[in-house]
C-alpha angles and dihedrals in degrees: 000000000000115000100085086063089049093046100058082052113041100029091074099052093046096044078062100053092040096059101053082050089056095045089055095054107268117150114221083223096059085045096055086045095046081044091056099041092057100055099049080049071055102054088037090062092039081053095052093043098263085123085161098046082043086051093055096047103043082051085052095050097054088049086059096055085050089055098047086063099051095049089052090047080067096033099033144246130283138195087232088051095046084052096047091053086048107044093035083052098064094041086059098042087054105043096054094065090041091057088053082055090050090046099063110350095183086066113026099027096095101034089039082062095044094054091044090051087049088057090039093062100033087054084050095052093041091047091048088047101050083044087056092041087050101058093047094045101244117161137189133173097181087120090038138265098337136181080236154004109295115191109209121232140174089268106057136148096276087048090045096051091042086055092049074051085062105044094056098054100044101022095164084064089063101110101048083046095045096049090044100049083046090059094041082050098040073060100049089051093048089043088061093040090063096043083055093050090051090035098046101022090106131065113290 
């Protein structure tokens, strides 16, 4: 829901950014791995107690994923770096609330696998549906130039990193945000399952 607005304002600083780092060599590619790798160091810290140090690395790490799109925007885009971002993104998505869980399973352990399962089916509907787009050549860039067709929906990228927000600063307040941001989620995947039924309903 939010990230076209994040988008306008963020996207011009970090084209910026991007493409010194491009022009001094950096690969978008190293830059989606690094990305990656930070913010599993983050949910490794939010599993072991360090919230705050969680908090710095899992920030990093999305501004990493920002900046891998806007070298690639001067060096150009791949099919390998399209899937890395893909792929990398929903590694991350899914370690920070395991690392809640690891933190204190009594209390996270049920509402931490019920927001993982949320994410699980919402990344299936929006996978099948860009499948689905892609074979009948639609295209969108209302998030921006994309590897493929991305639906918007009240839990994005910008909603899901301000919930990890969340999480870090108040983490005894994991399980009523978690269940929360699982329903808002549970809606965002049924939301795109009925666009598909009214946007693919009829022959190819």
């Amino acid at each position: 829901m939010l990230d076209g607005w994040a988008r306008r304002r963020l996207d011009p600083p970090l084209d910026g950014l991007g493409a010194q780092m491009a022009r001094a060599g950096v690969s978008a590619n190293a830059i989606t791995v690094a990305a990656c790798v930070v913010g599993l160091a983050g949910a490794l810290a939010i599993a072991f107690g360090q919230f705050w140090l969680g908090l710095v690395l899992l920030l990093a790490s999305r501004l990493g994923d920002g900046l891998d799109g806007a070298v690639a925007k001067v060096n150009g885009r791949t099919d390998l770096g399209g899937y890395l971002d893909i792929v990398l993104d929903f590694v991350f998505y899914g370690a920070i609330p395991v690392g809640f869980v690891l933190a204190d399973p009594a209390a996270n352990a049920i509402a931490g696998s019920v927001l993982v399962f949320s994410f699980y089916v919402n990344g299936s509907s929006f996978l099948a549906y860009a499948i689905m787009a892609e074979r009948r050549k639609l295209a969108t860039d209302a998030r921006g130039a994309k590897s493929l067709f991305f639906t918007t929906g009240l839990a994005e990228a910008s909603e899901t990193i301000a919930v990890f927000v969340a999480f870090c600063m108040f983490p005894d307040w994991f399980p009523p945000l978690a269940y929360a941001f699982a329903a808002l989620t549970f809606y965002t995947a049924l939301s795109r399952i009925v666009l598909a039924w009214r946007t693919f309903g009829g022959p190819a």
